[in-house]
C-alpha positions as CSV (number, residue, x, y, z in Angstrom):
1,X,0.0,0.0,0.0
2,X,1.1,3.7,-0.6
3,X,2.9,4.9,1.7
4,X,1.9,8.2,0.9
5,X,-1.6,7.5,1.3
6,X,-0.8,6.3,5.3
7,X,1.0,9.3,5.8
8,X,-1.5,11.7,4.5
9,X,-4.7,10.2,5.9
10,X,-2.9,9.7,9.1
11,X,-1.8,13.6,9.4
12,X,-5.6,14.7,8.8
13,X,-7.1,15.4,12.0
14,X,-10.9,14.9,10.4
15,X,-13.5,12.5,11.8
16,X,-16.1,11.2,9.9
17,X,-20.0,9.9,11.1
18,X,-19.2,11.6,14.4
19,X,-23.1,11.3,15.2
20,X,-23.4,8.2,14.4
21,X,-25.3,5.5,12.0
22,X,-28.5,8.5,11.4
23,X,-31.7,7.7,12.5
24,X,-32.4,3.8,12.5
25,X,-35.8,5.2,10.7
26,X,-34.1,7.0,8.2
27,X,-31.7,3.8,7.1
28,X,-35.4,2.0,6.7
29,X,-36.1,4.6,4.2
30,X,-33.1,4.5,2.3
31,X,-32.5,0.3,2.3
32,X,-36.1,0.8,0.8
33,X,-35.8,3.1,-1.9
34,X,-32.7,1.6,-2.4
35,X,-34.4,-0.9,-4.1
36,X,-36.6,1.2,-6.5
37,X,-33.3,3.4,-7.4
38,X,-31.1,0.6,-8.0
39,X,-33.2,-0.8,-10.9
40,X,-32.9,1.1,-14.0
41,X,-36.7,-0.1,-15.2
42,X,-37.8,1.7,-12.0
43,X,-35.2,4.4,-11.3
44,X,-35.3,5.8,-15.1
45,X,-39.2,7.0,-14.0
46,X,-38.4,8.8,-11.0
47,X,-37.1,11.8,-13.2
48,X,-39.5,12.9,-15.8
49,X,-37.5,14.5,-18.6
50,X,-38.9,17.9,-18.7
51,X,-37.8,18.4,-14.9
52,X,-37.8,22.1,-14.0
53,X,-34.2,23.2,-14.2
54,X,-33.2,27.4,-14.2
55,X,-29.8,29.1,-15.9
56,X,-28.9,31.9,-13.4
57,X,-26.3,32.9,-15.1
58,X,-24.4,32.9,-18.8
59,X,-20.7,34.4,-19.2
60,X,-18.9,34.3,-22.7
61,X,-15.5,34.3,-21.1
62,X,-12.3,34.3,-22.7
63,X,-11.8,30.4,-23.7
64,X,-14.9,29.1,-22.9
65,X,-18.9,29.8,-21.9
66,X,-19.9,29.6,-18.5
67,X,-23.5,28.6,-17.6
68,X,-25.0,28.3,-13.7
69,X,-27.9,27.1,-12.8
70,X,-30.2,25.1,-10.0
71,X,-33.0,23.3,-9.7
72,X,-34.8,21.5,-6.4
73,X,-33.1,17.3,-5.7
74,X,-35.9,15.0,-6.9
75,X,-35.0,13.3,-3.7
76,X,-36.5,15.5,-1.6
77,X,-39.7,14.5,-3.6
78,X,-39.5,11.0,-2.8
79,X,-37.9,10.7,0.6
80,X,-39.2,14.2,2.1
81,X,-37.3,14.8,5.6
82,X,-33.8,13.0,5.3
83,X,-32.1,15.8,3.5
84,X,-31.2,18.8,5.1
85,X,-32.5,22.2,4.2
86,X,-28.8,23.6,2.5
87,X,-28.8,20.3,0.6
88,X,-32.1,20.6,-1.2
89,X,-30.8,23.1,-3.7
90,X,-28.9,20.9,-6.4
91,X,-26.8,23.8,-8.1
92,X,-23.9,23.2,-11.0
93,X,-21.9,24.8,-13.5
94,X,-21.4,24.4,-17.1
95,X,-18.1,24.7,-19.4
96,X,-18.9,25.0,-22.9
97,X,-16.7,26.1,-26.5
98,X,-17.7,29.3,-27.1
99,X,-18.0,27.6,-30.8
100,X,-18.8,24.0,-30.9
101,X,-15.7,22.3,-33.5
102,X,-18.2,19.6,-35.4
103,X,-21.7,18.6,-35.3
104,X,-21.1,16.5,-31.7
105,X,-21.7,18.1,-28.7
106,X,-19.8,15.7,-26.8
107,X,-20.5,16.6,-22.7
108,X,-18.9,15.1,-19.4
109,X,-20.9,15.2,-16.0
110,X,-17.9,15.5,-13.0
111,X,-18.8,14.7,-9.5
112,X,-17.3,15.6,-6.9
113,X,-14.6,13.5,-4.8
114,X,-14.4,13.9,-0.9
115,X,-13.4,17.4,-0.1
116,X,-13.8,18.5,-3.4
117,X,-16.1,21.8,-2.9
118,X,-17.6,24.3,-5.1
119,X,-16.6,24.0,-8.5
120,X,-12.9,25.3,-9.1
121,X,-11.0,22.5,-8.5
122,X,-12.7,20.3,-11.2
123,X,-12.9,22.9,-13.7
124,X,-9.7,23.9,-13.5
125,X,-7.6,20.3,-13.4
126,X,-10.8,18.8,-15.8
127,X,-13.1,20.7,-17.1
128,X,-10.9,23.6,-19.0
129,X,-8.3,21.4,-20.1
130,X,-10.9,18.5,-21.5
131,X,-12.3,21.2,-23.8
132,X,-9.2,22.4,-24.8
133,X,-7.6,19.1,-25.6
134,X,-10.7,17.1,-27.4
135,X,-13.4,19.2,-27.3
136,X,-15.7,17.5,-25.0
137,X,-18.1,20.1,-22.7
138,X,-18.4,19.4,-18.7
139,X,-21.4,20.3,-16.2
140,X,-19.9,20.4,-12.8
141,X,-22.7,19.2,-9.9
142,X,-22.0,20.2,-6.5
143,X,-22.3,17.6,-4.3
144,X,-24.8,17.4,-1.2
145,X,-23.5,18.6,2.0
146,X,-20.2,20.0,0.3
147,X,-19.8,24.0,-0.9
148,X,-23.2,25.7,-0.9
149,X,-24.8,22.6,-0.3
150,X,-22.9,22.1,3.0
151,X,-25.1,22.3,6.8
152,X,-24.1,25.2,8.7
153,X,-23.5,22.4,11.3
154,X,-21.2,20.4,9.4
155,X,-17.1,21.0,9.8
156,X,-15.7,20.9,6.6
157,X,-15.8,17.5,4.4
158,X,-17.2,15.6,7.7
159,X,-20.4,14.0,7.2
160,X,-22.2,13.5,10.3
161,X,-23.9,10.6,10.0
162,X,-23.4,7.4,7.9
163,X,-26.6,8.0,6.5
164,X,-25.6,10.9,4.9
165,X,-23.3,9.3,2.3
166,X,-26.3,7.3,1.2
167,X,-28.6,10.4,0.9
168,X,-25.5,11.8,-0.8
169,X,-25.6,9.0,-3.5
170,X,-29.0,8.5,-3.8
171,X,-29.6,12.5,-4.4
172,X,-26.4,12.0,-7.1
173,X,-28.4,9.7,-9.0
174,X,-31.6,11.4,-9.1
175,X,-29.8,14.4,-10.2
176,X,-27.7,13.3,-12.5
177,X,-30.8,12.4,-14.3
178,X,-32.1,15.5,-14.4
179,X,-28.5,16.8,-15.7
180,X,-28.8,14.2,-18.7
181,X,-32.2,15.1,-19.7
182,X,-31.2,19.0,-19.9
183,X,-28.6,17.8,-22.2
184,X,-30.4,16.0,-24.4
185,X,-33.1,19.1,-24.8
186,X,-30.2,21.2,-25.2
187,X,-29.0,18.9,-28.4
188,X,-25.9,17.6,-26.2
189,X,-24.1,14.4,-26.9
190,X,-22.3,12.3,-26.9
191,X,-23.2,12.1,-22.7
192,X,-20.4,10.8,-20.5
193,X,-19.8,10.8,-16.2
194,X,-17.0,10.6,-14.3
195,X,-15.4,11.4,-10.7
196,X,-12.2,10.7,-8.9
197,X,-13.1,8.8,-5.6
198,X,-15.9,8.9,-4.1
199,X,-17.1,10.8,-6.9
200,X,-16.0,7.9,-8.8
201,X,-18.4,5.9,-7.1
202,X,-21.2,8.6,-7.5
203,X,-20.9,8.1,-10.8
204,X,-20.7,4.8,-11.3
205,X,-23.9,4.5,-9.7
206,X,-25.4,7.3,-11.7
207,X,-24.4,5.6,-15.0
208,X,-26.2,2.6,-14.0
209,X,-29.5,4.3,-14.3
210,X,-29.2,6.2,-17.5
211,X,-31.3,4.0,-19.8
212,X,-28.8,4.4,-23.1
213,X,-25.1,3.9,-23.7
214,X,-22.9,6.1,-21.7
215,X,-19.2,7.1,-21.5
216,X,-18.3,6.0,-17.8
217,X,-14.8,6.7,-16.0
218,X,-15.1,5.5,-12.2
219,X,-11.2,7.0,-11.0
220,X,-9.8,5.7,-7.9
221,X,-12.9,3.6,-7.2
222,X,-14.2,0.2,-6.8
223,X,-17.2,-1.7,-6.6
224,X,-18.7,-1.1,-3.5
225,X,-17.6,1.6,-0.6
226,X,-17.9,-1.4,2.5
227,X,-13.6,-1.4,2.0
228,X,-13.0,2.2,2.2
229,X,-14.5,2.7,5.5
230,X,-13.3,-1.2,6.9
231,X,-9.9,-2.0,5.2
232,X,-8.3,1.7,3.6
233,X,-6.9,3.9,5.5
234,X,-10.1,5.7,5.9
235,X,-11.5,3.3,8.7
236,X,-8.5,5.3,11.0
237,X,-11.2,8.0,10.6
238,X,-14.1,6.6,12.2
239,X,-15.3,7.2,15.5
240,X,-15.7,3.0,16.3
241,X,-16.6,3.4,20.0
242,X,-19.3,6.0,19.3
243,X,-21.2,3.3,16.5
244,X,-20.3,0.5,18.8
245,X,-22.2,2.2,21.7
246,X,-25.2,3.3,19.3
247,X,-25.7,0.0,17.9
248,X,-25.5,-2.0,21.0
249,X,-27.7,0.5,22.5
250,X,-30.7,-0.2,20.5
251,X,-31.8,-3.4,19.2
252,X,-33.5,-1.8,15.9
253,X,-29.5,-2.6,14.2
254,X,-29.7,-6.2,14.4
255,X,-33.0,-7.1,14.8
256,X,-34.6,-4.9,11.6
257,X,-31.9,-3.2,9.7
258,X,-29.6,-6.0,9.3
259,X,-32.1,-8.2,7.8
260,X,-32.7,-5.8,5.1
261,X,-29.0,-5.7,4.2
262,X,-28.7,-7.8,0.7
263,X,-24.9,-7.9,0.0
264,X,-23.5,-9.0,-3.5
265,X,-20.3,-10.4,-1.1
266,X,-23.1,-12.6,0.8
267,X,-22.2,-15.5,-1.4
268,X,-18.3,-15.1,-1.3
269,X,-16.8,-18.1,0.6
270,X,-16.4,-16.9,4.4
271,X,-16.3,-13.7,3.4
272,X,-17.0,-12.1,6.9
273,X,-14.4,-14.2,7.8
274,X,-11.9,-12.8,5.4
275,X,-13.3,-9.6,6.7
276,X,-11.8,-9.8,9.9
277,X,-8.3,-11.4,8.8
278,X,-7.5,-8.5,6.3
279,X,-9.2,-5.8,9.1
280,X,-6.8,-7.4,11.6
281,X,-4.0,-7.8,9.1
282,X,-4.3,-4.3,7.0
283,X,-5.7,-2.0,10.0
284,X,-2.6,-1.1,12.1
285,X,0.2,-0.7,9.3
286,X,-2.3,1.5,7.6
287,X,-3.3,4.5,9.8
288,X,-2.2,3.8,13.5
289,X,-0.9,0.6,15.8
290,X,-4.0,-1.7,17.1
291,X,-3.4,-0.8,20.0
292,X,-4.7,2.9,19.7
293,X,-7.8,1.8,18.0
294,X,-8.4,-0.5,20.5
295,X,-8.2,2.4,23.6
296,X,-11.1,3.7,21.7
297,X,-13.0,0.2,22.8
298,X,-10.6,-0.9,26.2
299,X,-10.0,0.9,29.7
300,X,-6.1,0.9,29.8
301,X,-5.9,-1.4,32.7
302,X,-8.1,-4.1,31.1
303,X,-7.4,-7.1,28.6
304,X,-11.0,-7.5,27.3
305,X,-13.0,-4.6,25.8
306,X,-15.3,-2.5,28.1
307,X,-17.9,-0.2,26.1
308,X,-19.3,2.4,28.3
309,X,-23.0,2.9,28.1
310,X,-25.5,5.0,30.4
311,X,-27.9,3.4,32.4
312,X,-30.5,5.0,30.3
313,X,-29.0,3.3,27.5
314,X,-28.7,-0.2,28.9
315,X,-32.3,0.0,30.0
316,X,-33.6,0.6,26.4
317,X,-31.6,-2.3,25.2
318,X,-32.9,-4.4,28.2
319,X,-36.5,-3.9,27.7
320,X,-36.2,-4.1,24.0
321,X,-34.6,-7.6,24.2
322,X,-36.5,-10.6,24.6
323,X,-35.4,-12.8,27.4
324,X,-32.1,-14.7,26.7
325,X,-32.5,-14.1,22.9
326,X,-29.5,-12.6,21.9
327,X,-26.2,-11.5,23.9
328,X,-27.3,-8.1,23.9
329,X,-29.9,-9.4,26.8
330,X,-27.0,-10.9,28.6
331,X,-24.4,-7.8,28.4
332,X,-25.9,-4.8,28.1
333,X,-28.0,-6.3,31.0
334,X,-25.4,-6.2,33.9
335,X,-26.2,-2.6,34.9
336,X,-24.2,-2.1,38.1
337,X,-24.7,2.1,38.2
338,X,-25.6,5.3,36.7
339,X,-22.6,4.7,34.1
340,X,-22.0,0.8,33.5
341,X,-19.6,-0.8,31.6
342,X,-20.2,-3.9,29.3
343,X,-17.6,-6.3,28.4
344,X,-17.1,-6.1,24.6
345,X,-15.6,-9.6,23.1
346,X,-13.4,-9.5,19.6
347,X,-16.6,-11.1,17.9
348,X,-18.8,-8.4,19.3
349,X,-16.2,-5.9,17.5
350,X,-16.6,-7.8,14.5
351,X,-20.4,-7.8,15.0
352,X,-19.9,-3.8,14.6
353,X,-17.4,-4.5,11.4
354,X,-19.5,-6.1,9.3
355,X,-22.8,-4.4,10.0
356,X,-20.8,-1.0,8.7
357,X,-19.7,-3.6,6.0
358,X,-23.2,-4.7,5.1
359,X,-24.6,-2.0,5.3
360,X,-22.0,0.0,2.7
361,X,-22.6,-2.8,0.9
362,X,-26.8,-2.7,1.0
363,X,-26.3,0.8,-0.8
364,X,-23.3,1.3,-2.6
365,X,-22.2,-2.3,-4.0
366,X,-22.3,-2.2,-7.5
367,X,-23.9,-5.7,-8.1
368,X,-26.6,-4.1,-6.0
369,X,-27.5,-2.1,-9.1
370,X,-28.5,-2.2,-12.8
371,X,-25.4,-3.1,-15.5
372,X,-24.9,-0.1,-17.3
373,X,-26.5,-0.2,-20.8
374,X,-22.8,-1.0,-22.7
375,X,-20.7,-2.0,-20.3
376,X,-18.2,-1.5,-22.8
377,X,-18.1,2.3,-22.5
378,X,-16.4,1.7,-19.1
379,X,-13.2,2.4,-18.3
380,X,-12.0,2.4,-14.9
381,X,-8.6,4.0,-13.5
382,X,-7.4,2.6,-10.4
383,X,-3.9,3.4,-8.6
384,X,-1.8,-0.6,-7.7
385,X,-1.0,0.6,-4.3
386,X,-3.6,2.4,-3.4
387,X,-4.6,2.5,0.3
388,X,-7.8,4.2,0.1
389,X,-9.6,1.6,-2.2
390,X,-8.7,-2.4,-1.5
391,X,-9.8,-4.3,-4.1
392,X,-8.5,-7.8,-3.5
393,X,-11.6,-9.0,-0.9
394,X,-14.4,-7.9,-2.9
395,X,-16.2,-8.7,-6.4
396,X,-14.4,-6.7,-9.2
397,X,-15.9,-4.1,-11.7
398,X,-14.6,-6.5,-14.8
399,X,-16.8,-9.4,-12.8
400,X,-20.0,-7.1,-12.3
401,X,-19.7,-5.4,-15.7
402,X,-17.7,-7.7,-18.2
403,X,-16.5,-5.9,-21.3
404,X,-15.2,-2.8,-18.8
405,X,-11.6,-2.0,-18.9
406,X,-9.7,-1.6,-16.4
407,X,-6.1,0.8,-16.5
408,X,-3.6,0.3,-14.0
409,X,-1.8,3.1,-13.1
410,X,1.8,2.9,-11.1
411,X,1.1,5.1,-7.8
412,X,-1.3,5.3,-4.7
413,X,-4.5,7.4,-4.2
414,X,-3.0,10.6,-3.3
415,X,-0.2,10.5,-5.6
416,X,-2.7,9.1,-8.8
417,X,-4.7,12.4,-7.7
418,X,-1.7,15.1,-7.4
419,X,0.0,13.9,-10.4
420,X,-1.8,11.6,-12.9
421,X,-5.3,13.7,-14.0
422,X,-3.8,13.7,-17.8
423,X,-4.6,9.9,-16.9
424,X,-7.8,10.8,-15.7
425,X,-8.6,12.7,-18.9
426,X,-7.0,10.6,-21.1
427,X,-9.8,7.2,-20.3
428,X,-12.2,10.3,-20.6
429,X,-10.9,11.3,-24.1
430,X,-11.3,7.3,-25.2
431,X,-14.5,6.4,-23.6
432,X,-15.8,9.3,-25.1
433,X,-14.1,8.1,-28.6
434,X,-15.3,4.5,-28.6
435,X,-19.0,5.9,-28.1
436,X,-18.9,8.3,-31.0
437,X,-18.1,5.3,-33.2
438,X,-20.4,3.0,-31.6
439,X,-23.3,5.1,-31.6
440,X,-22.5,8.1,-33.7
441,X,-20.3,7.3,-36.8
């Protein structure tokens, strides 16, 4: 793994989920509509393609024309609550010739990688130089809860909740949509999406739901975001004691939500068990020594893990749990004072592991969604040693979408980001070449 990578993510002082899972209601919601936007047939009907959209602004500048513009998340339509107010706003920017070259109108959807906000960053390293160098238009979407779209509440890149990254990629999609149909009015094409990171990711599962053939360049992603957050270096970044004393406080994790988890991995041979070997294996020459992440679960002077849960706490668990039933009735039961303390075992910690696995997995594995419409469109940029992204324990992209190519490059996540974008623009440049002569020749 990069080394880079360990270095970088271990000198950033940010937190992510520091609230927690979200509201066990909420996940209901989303597992559910999970299941209506992960199917193309159904997803493709949530957008209507006359969506309202407005241009706020048009600049001629010197190189290029500048369009902005907004227009209300269809998400808020169909799962009214879970979003917060700043988010609601979708808002984007557009980078067209001042002079289209030929009769395509070839145009490139970016979304946003964490801490990517506003729109600079991507127009500047993308945008600008992909019309410069082949032509090819962009529309920059801002992401929910980053730039304008951020919660006064929220510090930085730091999403509160792990809900939030499946609102996030649930509002992406809808969005997206809306962003593709605009085009089309507008006499755009060939249509193409891509992101580095997460906002690889994003669009991966955006492509997914477009219902014709689409240029698709996932950067620095992978199939599903369960490895980020339990394997990268990004799991050094999670608050583990504050979701281990949330989902041992209330009985509504295991005994609802994680019998609505459906997992593409399910059927991998003892894949939770493989889990827990490259967890304990990867984990401590990745971000920190074991040892510190397990202070975050043990009181120094003890050899097993205590989790400390108020009494409050306990009691919910204890009336919620039917005699003997599970160990939660057994555990979270010994309540000795106001504040008790609960004996966490290593299988208990792996309980907490693959839930956050599952659960990733429930809504962002790509074998959880449609196949995009020609797979072949697909290229897919992914650094050897990056630490961000394992992709040895999961189902590959070439499995779930055969006829994708895969390009290797030599270098780790950060490094692939500071130094490779011609890469980056490069699969864009070809994906969006093999559809014109697919499709448009």
């Amino acid at each position: 793994m990069s080394r880079l990578d360990q270095l970088y993510r271990r000198l950033l002082l940010t937190k992510y989920f520091t609230k927690g899972w979200g509201n066990p209601d909420n996940l209901k919601r989303l597992f559910e509509f999970r299941k209506i936007v992960s199917r193309r047939d159904t997803c493709q009907h949530l957008v209507s393609p006359d969506y309202p959209l407005h241009i706020d602004r048009d600049e001629t500048q010197k190189d290029c024309r500048i369009l902005e513009g907004h227009f209300v998340s269809p998400f808020t339509k169909y799962l009214p609550g879970i979003m917060p107010k700043e988010t609601e706003i979708a808002r984007f920017q557009v980078i067209l010739p001042k002079v289209w070259p030929g009769k395509l109108k070839p145009v490139c959807l970016h979304l946003a990688g964490t801490g990517d906000h506003y729109f600079w960053r991507r127009r500047t390293l993308m945008a600008r130089p992909l019309l410069k160098e082949a032509g090819i238009a962009s529309i920059i979407l801002e992401n929910p809860y980053y730039g304008v779209r951020k919660p006064k509440q929220q510090l930085r890149s730091s999403l509160h909740n792990v809900s939030d990254l499946f609102v996030m990629g649930g509002a992406l999609v809808l969005e997206s949509l809306v962003l593709f149909h605009w085009c089309e009015q507008q006499g755009y094409g060939p249509l193409g999406i891509t992101g580095i990171s997460m906002g690889g990711h994003m669009a991966s599962l955006a492509a997914t739901n477009w219902s014709k053939p689409i240029a698709l360049v996932p950067c620095l992603s992978w199939s599903t975001a369960s490895v980020v957050f339990t394997q990268g270096v990004m799991s050094g970044a999670i608050p583990w004691k504050l979701l281990q004393q949330q989902y041992f406080s209330d009985n509504s994790y295991e005994d609802e939500l994680s019998k609505l988890i459906q997992s593409p991995e399910k059927n991998r041979v003892n894949a939770a068990f493989q889990l827990g070997q490259n967890f304990s294996r990867n984990y401590p020459s990745s971000v920190i020594k074991m040892e510190e992440l397990q202070s975050q679960f043990l009181k120094p002077e003890e050899g097993v893990g205590r989790l400390h849960v108020t009494a409050a706490a306990a009691g919910r668990v204890q009336s919620q749990s039917p005699p003997a039933a599970s160990f939660h009735s057994t555990s979270v039961g010994r309540v000795l004072s106001s504040t008790v303390t609960v004996p966490l075992r290593e299988d208990q910690q792996r309980e907490v592991l693959d839930f956050m696995r599952g659960i990733m997995d429930e809504c962002t594995h790509l074998g959880n969604f449609s196949v995009p419409v020609d797979p072949g469109l697909v290229i897919i940029v992914v650094g050897k040693s990056d630490a961000y992204v394992p992709r040895d324990s999961v189902l590959s992209l070439t499995e779930l979408w055969p006829g994708a190519e895969v390009r290797y490059i030599d270098s780790g996540h950060i490094s692939a980001f500071l130094f490779k974008q011609s890469e980056f623009r490069k699969a864009i440049i070809d994906a969006f070449q093999k559809q014109t002569m697919r499709y448009y020749s």
